[in-house]
C-alpha positions as CSV (number, residue, x, y, z in Angstrom):
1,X,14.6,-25.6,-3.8
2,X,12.1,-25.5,-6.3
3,X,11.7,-22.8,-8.8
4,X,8.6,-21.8,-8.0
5,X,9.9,-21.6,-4.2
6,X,12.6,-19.4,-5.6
7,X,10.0,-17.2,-7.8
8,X,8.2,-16.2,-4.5
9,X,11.0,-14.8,-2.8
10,X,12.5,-13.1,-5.7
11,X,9.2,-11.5,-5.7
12,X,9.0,-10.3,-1.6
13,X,12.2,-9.4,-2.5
14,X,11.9,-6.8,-5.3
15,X,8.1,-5.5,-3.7
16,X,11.0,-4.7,-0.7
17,X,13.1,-2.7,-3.5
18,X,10.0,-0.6,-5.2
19,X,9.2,0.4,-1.5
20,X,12.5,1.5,-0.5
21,X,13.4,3.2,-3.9
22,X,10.7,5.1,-3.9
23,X,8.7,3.6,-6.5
24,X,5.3,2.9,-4.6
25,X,3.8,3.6,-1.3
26,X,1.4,1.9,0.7
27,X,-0.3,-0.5,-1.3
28,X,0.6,0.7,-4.3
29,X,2.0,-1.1,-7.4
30,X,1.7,-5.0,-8.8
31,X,3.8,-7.6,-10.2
32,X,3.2,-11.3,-11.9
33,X,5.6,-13.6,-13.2
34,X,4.3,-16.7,-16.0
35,X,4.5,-19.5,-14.2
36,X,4.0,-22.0,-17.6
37,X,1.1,-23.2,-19.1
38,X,-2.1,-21.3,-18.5
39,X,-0.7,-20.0,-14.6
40,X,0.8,-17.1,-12.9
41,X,2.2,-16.0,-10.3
42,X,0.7,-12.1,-8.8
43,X,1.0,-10.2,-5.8
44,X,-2.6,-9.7,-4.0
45,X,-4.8,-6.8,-3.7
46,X,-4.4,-4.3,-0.9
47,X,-1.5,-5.5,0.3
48,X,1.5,-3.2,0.9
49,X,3.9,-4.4,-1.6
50,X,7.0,-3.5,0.9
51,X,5.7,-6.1,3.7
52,X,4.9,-9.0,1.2
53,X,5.6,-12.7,2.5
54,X,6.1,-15.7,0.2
55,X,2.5,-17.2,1.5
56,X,0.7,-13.8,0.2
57,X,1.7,-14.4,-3.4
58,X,-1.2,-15.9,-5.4
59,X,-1.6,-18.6,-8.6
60,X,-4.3,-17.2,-11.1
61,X,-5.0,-18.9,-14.1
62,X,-5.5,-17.0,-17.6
63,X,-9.0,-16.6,-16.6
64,X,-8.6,-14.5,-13.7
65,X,-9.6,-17.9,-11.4
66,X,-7.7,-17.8,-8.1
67,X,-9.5,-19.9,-5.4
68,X,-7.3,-19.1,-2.5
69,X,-7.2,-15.2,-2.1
70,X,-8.1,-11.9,-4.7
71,X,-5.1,-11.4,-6.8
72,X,-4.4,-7.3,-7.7
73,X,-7.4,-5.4,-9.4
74,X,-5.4,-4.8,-12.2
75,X,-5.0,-8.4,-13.0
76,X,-6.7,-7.4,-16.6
77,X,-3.8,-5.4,-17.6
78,X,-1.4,-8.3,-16.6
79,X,-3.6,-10.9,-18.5
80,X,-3.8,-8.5,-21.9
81,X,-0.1,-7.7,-21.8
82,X,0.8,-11.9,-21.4
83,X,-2.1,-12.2,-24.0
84,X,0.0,-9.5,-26.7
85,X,3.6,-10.6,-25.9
86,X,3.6,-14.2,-25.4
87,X,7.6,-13.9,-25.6
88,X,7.5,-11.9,-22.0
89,X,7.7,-13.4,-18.8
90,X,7.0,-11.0,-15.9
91,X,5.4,-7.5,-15.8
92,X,6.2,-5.3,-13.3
93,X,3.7,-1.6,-12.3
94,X,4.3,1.1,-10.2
95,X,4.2,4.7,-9.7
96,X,7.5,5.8,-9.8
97,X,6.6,9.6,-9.2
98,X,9.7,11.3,-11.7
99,X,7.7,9.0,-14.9
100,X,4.3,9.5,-12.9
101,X,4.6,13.0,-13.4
102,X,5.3,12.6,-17.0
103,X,2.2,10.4,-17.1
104,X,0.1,13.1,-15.6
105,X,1.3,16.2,-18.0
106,X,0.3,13.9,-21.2
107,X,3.8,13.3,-22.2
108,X,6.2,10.3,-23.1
109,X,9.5,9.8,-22.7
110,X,12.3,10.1,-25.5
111,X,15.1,7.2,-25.1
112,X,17.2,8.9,-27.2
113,X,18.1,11.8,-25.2
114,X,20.1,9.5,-23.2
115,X,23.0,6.9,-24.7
116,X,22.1,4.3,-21.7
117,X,18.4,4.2,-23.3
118,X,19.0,4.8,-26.6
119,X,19.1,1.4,-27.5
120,X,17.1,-0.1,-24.7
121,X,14.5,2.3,-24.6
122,X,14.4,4.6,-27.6
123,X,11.2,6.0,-26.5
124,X,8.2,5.4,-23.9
125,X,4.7,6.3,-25.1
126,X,1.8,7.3,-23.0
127,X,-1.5,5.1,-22.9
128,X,-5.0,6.7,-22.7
129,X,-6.0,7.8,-19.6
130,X,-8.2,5.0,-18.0
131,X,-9.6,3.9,-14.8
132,X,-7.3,1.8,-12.8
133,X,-8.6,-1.7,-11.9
134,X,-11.1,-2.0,-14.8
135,X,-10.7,-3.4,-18.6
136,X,-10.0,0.4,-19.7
137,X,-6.5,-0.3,-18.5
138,X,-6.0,-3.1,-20.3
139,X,-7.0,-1.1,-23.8
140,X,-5.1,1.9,-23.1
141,X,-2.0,-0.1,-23.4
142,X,-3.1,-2.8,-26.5
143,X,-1.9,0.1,-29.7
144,X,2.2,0.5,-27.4
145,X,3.0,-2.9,-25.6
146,X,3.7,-4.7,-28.7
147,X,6.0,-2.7,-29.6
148,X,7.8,-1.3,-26.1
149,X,9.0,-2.8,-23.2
150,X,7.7,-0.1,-20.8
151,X,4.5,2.3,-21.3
152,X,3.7,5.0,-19.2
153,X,0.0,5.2,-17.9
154,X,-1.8,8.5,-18.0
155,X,-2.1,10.1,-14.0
156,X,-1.8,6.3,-13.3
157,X,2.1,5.1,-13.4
158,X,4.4,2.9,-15.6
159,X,4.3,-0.7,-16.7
160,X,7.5,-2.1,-17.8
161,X,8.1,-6.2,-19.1
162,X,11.0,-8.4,-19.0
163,X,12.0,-11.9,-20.0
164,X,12.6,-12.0,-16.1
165,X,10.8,-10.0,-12.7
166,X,13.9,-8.7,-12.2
167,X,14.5,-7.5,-15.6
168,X,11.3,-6.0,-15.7
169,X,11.8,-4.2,-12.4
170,X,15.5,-2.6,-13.7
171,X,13.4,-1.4,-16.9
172,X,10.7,0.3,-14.7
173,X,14.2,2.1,-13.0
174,X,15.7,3.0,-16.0
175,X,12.4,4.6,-17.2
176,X,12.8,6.4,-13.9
177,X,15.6,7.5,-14.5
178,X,15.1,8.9,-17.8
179,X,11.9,10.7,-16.6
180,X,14.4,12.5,-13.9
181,X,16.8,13.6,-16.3
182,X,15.0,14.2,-19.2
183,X,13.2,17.0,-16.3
184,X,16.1,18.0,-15.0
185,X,18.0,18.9,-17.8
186,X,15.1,20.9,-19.4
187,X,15.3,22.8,-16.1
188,X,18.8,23.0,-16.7
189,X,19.4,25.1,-20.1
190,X,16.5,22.6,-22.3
191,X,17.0,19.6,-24.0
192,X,20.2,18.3,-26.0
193,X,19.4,14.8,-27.6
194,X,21.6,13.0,-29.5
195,X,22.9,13.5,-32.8
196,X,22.1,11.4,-35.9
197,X,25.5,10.1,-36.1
198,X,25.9,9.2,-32.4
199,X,22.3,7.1,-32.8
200,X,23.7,5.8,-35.8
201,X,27.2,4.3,-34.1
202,X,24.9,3.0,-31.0
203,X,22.6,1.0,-33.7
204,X,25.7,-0.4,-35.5
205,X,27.4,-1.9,-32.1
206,X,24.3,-3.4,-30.8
């Protein structure tokens, strides 16, 4: 089986996941994998990202050029991001509605609160608020991607990166995660991050 065979189902397979987790409806959300050399790999526009088969996943080159279908409308914000991190090899958006909320108060998400993100994700910043599908998107995110893993998108969502689709797609659930909890437990009694020392003893074993 060929890897690219095996890149196509990984992807049906993980639009399946963001649909039944929660993270999108309807034909919400994108994903794209590097394929090597100037190609990728990307879901298509419209298309409900839970009912994806292997033949609806498209090859766009670093142009935006796709000659057999139109590839998501927020292809730009894929092509910047593999533009700025060259050492990434799949991006992964939705609107996971816990971190979407976030997004929509203005507000980014502190890592450090939990010890499971503290290393991983010591904090989440929030991009400008921009018009989905258009260059704006792409902008928003060039002064945090360099620098994070996963960026929240003002009213719009999150975009998380990974050496692998899969990888990127556990990041965008951990950012989940930490959006719910962080919530919670200021509903709870406010928040109690972690101390100094704790941080500290995390840094030193990673």
């Amino acid at each position: 089986m060929s890897n690219l065979v095996v890149l196509r189902r990984e992807m049906v397979e993980i639009g399946t996941l963001l649909e039944k987790k929660g993270l999108i409806v309807a034909a919400e959300g994108n994903m794209s994998v590097r394929l090597g050399g100037h190609l990728f790999l990307v879901t298509p526009a419209g298309k409900c990202k839970g009912e994806l088969k292997v033949q609806d996943l498209l090859e766009v080159d670093s142009k935006g050029r796709c000659p057999l279908g139109r590839p998501t409308s927020e292809w730009p914000l894929h092509q910047e991001i593999y533009r700025l991190r060259p050492d990434i090899k799949a991006i992964c958006h939705a609107h996971p509605p816990w971190a979407t909320a976030f997004a929509t108060a203005g507000r980014d998400l502190d890592g450090q609160l939990l010890t499971e993100t503290a290393q991983i994700l010591p904090r989440v910043p929030l991009a400008a608020r921009s018009l989905p599908g258009t260059l704006e998107v792409a902008r928003s995110i060039q002064p945090h991607i360099t620098n994070h893993d996963a960026v929240l998108l003002a009213n719009h969502g999150a975009v998380t990166v990974g050496h692998t689709l899969k990888g990127a797609f556990e990041l965008l659930q951990t950012v989940e995660r930490l959006a719910q909890v962080t919530l919670l437990s200021e509903l709870a009694a406010g928040r109690c991050g972690l101390d100094q020392e704790m941080l500290k003893k995390l840094v030193e074993r990673s």
